[in-house]
C-alpha atoms as a printed R data frame, in Angstrom:
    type eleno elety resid chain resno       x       y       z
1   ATOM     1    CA   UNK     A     1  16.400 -11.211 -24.589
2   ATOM     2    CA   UNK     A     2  19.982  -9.348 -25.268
3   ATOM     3    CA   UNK     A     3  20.390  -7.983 -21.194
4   ATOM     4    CA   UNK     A     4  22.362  -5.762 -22.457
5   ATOM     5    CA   UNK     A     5  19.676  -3.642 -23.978
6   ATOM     6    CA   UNK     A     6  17.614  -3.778 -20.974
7   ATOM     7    CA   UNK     A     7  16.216  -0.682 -19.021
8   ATOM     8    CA   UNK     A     8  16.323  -2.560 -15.351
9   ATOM     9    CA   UNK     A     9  19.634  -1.574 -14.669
10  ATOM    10    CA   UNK     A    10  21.200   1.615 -16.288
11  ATOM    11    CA   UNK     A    11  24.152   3.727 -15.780
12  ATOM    12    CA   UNK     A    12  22.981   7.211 -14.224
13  ATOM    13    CA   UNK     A    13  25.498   9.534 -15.660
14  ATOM    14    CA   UNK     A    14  25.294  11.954 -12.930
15  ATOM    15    CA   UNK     A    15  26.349   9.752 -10.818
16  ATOM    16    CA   UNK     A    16  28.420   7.336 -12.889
17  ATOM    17    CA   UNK     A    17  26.726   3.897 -10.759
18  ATOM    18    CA   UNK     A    18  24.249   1.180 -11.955
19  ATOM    19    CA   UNK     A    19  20.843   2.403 -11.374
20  ATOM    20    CA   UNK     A    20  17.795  -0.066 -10.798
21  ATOM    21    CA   UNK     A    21  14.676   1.006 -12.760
22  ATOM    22    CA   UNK     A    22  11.962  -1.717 -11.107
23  ATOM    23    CA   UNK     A    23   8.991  -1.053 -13.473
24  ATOM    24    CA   UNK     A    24  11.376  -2.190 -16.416
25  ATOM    25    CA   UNK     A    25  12.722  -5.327 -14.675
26  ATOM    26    CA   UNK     A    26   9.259  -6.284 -13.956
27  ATOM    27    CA   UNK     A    27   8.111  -5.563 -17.787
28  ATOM    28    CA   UNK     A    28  11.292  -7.423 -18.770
29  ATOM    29    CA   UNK     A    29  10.236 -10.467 -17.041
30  ATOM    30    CA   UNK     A    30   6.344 -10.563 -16.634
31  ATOM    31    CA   UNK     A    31   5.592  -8.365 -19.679
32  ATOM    32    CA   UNK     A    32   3.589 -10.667 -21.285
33  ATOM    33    CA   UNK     A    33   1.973 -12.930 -18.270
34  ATOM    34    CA   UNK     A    34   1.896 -12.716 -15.229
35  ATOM    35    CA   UNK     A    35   4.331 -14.831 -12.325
36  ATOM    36    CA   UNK     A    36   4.033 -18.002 -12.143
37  ATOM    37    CA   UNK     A    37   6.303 -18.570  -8.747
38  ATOM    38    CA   UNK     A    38   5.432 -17.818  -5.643
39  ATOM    39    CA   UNK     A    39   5.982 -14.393  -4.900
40  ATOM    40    CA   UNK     A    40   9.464 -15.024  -2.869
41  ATOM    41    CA   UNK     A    41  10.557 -16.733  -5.503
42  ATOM    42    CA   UNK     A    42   9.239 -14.326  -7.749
43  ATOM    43    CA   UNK     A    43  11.053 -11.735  -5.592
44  ATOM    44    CA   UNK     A    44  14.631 -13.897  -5.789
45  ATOM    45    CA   UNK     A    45  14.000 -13.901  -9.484
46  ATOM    46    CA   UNK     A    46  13.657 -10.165  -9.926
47  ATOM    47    CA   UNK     A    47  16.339  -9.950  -7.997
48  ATOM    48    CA   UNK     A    48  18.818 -12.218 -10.138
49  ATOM    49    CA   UNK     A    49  17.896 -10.750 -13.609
50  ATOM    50    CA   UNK     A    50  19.196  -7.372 -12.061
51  ATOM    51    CA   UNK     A    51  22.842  -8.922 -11.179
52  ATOM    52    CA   UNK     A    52  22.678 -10.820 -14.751
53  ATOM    53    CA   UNK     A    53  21.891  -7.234 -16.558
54  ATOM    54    CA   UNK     A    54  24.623  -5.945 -14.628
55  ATOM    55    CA   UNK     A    55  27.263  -8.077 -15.744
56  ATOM    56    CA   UNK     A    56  25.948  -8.038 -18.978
57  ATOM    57    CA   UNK     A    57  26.701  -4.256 -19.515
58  ATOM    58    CA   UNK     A    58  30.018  -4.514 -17.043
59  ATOM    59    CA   UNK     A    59  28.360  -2.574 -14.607
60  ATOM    60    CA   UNK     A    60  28.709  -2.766 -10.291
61  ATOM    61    CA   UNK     A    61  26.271  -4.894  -8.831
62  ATOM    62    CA   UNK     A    62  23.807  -2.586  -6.868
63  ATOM    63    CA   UNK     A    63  24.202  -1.733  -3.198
64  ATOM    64    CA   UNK     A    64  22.101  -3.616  -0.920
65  ATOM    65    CA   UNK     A    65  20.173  -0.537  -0.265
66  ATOM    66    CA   UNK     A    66  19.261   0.053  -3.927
67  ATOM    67    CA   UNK     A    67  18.112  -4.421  -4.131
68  ATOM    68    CA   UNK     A    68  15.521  -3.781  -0.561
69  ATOM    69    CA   UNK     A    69  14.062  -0.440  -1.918
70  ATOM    70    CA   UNK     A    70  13.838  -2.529  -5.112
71  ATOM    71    CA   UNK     A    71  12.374  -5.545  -3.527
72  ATOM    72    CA   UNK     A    72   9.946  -3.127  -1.720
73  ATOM    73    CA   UNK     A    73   8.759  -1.670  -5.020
74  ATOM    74    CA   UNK     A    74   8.405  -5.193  -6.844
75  ATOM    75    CA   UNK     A    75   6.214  -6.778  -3.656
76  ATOM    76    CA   UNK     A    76   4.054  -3.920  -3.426
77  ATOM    77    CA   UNK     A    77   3.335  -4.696  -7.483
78  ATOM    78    CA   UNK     A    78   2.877  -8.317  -6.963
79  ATOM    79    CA   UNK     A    79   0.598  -7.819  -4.060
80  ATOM    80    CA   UNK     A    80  -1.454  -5.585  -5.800
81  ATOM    81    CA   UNK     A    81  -1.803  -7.171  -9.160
82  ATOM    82    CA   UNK     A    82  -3.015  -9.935  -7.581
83  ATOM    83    CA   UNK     A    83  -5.238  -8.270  -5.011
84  ATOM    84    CA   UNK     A    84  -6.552  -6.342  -8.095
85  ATOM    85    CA   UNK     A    85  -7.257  -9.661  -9.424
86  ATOM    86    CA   UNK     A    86  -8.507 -11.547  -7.270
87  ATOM    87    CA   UNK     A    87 -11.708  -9.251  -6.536
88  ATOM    88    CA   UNK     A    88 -12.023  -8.996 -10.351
89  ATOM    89    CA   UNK     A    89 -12.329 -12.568 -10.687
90  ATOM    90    CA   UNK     A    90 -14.956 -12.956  -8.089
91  ATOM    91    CA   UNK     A    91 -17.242 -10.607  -9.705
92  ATOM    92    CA   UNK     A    92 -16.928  -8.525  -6.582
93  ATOM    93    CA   UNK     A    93 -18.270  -5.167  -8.114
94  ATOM    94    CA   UNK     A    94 -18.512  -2.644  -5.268
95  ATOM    95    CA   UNK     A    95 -15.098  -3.306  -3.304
96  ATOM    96    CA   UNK     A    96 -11.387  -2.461  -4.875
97  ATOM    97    CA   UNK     A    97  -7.928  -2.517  -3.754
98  ATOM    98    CA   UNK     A    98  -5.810   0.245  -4.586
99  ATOM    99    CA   UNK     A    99  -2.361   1.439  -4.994
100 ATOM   100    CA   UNK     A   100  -1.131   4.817  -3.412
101 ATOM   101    CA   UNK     A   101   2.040   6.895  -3.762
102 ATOM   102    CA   UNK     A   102   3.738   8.105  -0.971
103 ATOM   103    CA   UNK     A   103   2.832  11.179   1.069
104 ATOM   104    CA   UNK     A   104   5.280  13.455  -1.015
105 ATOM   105    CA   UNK     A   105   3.312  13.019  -4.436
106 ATOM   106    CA   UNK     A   106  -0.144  12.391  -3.097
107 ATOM   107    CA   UNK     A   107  -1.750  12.962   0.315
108 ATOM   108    CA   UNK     A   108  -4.751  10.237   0.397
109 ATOM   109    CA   UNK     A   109  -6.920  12.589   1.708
110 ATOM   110    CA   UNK     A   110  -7.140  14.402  -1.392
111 ATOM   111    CA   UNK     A   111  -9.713  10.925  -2.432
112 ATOM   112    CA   UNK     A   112 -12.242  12.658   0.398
113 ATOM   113    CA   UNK     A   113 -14.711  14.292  -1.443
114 ATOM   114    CA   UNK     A   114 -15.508  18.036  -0.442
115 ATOM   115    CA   UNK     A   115 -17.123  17.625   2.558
116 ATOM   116    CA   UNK     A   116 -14.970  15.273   4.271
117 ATOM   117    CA   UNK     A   117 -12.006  17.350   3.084
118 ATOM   118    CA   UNK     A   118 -13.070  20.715   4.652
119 ATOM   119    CA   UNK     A   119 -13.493  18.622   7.597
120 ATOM   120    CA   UNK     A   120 -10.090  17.465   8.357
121 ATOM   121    CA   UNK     A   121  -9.464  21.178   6.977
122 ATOM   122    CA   UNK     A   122 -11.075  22.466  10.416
123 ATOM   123    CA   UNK     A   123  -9.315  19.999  11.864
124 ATOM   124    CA   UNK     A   124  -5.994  21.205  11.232
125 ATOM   125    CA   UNK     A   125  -7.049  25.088  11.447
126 ATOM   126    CA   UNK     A   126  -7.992  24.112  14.923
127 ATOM   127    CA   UNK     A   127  -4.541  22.557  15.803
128 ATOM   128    CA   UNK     A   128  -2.769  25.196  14.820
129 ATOM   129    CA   UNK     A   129  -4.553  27.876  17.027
130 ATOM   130    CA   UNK     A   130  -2.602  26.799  19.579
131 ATOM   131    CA   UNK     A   131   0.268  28.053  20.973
132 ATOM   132    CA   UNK     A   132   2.655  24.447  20.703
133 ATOM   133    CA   UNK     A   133   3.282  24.203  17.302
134 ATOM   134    CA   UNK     A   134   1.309  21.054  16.508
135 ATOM   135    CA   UNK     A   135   0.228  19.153  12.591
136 ATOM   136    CA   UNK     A   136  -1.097  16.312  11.131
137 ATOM   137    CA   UNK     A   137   1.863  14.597   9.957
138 ATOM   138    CA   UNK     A   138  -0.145  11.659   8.038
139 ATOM   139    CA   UNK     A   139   1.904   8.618   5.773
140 ATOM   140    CA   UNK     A   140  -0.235   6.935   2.985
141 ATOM   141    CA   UNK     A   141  -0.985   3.213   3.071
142 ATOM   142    CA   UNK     A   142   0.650   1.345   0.731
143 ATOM   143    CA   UNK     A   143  -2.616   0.001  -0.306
144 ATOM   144    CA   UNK     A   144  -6.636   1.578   0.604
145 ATOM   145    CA   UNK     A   145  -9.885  -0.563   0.009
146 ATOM   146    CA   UNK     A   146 -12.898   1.275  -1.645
147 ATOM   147    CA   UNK     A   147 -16.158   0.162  -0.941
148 ATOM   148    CA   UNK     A   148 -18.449   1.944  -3.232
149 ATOM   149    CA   UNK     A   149 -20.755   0.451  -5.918
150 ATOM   150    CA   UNK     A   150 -21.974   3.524  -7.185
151 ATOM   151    CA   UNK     A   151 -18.166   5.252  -7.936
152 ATOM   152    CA   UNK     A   152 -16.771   1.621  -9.195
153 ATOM   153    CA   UNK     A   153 -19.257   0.657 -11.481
154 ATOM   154    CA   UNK     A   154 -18.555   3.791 -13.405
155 ATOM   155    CA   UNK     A   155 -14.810   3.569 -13.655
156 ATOM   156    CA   UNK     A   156 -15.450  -0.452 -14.844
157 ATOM   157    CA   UNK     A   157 -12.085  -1.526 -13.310
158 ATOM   158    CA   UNK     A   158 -10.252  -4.104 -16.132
159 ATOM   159    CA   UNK     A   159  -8.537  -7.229 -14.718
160 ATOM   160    CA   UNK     A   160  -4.765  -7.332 -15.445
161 ATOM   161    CA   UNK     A   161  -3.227  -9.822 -17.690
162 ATOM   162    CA   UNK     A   162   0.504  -9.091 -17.309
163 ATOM   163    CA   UNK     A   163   2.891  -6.748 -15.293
164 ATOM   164    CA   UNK     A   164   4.279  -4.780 -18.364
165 ATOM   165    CA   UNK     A   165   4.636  -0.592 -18.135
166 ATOM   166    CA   UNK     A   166   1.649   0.209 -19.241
167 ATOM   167    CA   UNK     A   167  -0.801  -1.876 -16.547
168 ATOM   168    CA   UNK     A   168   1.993  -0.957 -13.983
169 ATOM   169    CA   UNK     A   169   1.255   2.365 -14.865
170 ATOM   170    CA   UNK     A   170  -2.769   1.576 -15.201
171 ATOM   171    CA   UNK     A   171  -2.328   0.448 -11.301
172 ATOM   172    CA   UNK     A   172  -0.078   2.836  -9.656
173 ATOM   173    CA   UNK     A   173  -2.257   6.096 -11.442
174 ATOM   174    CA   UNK     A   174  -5.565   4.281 -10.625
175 ATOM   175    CA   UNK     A   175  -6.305   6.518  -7.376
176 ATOM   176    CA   UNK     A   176  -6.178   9.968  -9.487
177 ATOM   177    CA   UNK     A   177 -10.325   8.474 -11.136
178 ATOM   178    CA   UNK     A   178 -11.232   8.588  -7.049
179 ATOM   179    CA   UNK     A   179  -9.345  12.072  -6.078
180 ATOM   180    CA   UNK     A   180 -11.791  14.408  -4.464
181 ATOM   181    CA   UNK     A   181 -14.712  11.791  -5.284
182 ATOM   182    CA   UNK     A   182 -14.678   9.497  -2.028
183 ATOM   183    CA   UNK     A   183 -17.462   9.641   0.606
184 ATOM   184    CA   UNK     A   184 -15.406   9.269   4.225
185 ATOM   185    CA   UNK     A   185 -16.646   6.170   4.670
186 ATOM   186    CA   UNK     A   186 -16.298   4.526   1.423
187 ATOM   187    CA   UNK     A   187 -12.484   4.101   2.204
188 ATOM   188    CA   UNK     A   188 -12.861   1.164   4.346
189 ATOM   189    CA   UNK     A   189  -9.198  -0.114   5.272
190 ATOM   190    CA   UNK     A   190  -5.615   0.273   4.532
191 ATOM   191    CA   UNK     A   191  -2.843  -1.934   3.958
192 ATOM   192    CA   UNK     A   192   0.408  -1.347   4.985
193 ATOM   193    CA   UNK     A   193   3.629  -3.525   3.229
194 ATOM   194    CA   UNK     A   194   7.277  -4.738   3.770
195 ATOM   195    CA   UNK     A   195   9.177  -6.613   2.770
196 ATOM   196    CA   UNK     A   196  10.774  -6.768   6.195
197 ATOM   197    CA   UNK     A   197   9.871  -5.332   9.251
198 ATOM   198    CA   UNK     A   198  12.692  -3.809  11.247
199 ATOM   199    CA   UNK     A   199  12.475  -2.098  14.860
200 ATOM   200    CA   UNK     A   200  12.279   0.995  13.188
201 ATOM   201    CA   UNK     A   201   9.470   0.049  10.466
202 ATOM   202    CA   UNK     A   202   7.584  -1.331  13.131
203 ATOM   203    CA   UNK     A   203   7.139   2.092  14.676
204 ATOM   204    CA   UNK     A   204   6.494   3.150  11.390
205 ATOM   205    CA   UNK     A   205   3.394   0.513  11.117
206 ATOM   206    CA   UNK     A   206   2.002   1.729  14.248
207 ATOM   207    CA   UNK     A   207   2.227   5.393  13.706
208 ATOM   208    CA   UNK     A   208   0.484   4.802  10.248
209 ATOM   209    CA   UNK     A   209  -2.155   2.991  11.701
210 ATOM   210    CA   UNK     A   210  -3.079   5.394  14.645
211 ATOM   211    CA   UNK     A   211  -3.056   8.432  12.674
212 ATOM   212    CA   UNK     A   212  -5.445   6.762   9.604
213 ATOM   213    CA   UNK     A   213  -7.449   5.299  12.916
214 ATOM   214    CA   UNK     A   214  -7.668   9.019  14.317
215 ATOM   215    CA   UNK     A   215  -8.704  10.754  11.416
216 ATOM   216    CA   UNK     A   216 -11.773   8.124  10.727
217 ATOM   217    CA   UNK     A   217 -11.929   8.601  14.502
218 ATOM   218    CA   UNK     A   218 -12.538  12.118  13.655
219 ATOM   219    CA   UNK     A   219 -14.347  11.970  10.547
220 ATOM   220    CA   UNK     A   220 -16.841   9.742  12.826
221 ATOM   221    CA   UNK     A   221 -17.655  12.005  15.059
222 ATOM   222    CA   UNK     A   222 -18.704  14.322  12.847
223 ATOM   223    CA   UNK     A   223 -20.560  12.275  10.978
224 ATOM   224    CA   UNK     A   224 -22.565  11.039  13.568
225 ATOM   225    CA   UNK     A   225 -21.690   7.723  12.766
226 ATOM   226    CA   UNK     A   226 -20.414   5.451  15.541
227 ATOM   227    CA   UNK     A   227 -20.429   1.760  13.266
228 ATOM   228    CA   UNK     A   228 -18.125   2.949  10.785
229 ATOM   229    CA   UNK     A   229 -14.767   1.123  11.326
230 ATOM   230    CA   UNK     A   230 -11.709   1.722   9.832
231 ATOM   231    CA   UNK     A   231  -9.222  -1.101   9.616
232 ATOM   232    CA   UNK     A   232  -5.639  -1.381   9.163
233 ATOM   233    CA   UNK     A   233  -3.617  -4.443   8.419
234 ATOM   234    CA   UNK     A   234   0.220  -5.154   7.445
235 ATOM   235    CA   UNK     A   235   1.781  -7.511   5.671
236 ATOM   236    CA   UNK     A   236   5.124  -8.512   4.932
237 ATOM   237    CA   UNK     A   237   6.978 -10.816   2.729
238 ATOM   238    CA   UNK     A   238   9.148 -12.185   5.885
239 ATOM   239    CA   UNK     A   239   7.939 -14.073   8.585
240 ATOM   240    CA   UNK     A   240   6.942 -11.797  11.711
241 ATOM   241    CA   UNK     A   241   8.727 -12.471  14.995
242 ATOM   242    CA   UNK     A   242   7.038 -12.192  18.524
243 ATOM   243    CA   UNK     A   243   9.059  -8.936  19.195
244 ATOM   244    CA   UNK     A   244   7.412  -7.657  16.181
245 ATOM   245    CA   UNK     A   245   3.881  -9.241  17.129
246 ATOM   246    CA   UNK     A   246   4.071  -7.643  20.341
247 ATOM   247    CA   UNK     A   247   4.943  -4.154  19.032
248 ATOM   248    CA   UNK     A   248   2.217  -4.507  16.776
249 ATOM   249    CA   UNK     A   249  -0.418  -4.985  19.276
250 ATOM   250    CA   UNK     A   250   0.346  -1.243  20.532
251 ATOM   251    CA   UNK     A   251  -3.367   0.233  21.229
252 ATOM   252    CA   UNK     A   252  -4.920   3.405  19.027
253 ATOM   253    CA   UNK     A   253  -3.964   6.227  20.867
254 ATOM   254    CA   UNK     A   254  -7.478   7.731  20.185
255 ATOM   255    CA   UNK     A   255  -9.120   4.331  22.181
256 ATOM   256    CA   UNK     A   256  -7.194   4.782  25.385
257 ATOM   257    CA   UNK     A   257  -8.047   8.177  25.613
258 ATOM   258    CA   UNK     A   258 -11.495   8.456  25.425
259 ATOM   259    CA   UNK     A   259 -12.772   6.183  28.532
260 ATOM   260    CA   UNK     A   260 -16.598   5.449  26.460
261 ATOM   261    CA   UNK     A   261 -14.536   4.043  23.139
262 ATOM   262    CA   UNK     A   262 -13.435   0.015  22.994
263 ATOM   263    CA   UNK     A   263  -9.963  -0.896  22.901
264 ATOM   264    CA   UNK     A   264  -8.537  -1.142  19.538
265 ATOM   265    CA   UNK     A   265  -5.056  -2.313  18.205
266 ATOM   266    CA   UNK     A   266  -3.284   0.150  15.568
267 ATOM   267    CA   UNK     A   267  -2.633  -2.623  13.642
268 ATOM   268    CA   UNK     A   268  -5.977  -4.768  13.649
269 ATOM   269    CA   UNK     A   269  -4.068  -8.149  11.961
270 ATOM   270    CA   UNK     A   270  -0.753  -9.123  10.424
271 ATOM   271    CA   UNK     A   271   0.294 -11.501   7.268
272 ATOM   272    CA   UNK     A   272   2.946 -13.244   5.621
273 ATOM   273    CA   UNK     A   273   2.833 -13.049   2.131
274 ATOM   274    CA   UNK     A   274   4.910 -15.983   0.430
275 ATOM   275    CA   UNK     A   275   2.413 -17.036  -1.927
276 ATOM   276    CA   UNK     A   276  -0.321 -15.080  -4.110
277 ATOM   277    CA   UNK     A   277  -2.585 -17.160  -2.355
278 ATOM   278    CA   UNK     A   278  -1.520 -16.081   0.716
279 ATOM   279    CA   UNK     A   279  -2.915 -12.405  -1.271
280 ATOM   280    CA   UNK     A   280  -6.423 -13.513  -1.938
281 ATOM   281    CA   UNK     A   281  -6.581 -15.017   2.124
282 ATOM   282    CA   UNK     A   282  -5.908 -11.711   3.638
283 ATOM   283    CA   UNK     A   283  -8.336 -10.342   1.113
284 ATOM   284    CA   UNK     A   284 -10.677 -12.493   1.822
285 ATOM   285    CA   UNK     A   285 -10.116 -11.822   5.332
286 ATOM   286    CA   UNK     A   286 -10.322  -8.186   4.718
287 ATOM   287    CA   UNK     A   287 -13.834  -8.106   2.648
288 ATOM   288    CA   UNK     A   288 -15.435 -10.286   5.424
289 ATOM   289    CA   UNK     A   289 -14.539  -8.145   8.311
290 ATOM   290    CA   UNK     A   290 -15.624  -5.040   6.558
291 ATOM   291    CA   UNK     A   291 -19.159  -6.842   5.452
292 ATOM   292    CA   UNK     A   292 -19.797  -7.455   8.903
């Protein structure tokens, strides 16, 4: 292709620098198939056809900030594509992975249905009757798992063939069919992804998974359901150190407070994601712990 018609790196005139546009790099190069390469490869080669579309149209390279938010974007693609895939392909018909936007656009628990909602709606009437200002400051999960025959079988999720706009598009708007339509326990786990994990993001990770883990916690309880477990996994793209490891064992504040509940981690398991098999073996992992 000419690079120097390509959309993956533009000039934004308001601020006069290269601007990456992931969606369109990932279209440029997996448009009409999917990748091939593993997915740090794939990663490394997302990453070159931005600097070769840069000095195509003269342009800066992009920061390093701008190439790791980039990066971010692409591996949460890859990883669901082929998560997406993977339960297609083994006829799996009442379990689906799926994409989320952040917090800002979409609060996941707009998926509870009405009752669930006006739950967590007490919830947070109740906090605020106090006199310490006090919220629920929640994050999304990069990724949720439905479990649901009934509500799947009716949207007939299609398996994806290639990563260009429009199934980007088909996978990242996927969760507005289950807005206001989930049962509180048909979301079944989340998964949280980096493409790093840094001091900070691992505080991130653990404050994601106690306050999903609360809320089911909640939910629970007034349900009158004590099986139901929620689990939360991460997984990155870089191998995890034992400083990492360590911080990720950090218990669910909601299991060390109550003295009748078992001990629970925040983050139940971690993986390293260098291949798309690597995908389908934390999925696999995933579907048999929540089929127990």
């Amino acid at each position: 292709m000419n690079l120097t018609f390509s959309e993956a790196f533009i000039l934004n005139s308001a601020t006069g620098k290269g601007q990456i546009v992931p969606s369109h790099a990932l279209d440029d190069l997996y448009g009409a198939s999917l990748p091939q390469l593993p997915i740090v490869a794939t990663l490394e080669q997302l990453t070159k056809h931005i600097s070769d579309v840069a000095n195509a149209k003269g342009l800066a390279l992009p920061s390093r900030e701008a190439l790791s938010n980039a990066r971010g974007t692409w591996f949460e693609t890859l990883v669901v594509a082929s998560a997406w895939n993977y339960i297609i392909n083994l006829g799996i018909t009442d379990t689906l992975v799926v994409q989320l936007p952040n917090v800002q656009r979409f609060d996941f628990r707009n998926l509870f249905d009405q009752s669930s909602q006006s739950m967590l709606d007490d919830l947070e009437r109740s906090l605020r009757r106090h006199e310490v200002d006090v919220e629920m400051v929640t994050s999304n999960p990069d990724l949720i798992v439905i479990k649901s025959k009934d509500m799947l079988s009716r949207l007939a999720p299609r398996k994806i063939a290639n990563l260009s706009l429009a199934n980007q598009h088909y996978l990242s708007g996927f969760y507005e069919n289950l807005r206001t339509k989930c049962p509180w326990d048909s979301i079944v786990a989340g998964i949280g992804l980096k493409t790093s994990v840094r001091p900070d993001r691992r505080l991130q990770l653990v404050h994601e998974g106690n306050i999903l883990k609360s809320t089911f916690a909640h939910l629970k309880m007034r349900h009158w359901n004590r099986d139901f477990r929620f689990l939360y996994v991460v997984a990155s793209s870089e191998k995890f150190n034992d400083a990492d490891k360590k911080a990720l064992k950090t218990a669910a504040t909601h299991t060390i407070v109550n003295v009748d509940a078992t001990p629970e981690r925040s983050v139940d398991e971690l993986y390293w994601l260098t291949e798309f098999e690597d995908v389908e073996r934390m999925l696999g992992d995933v579907i048999t712990t929540i089929n127990r």
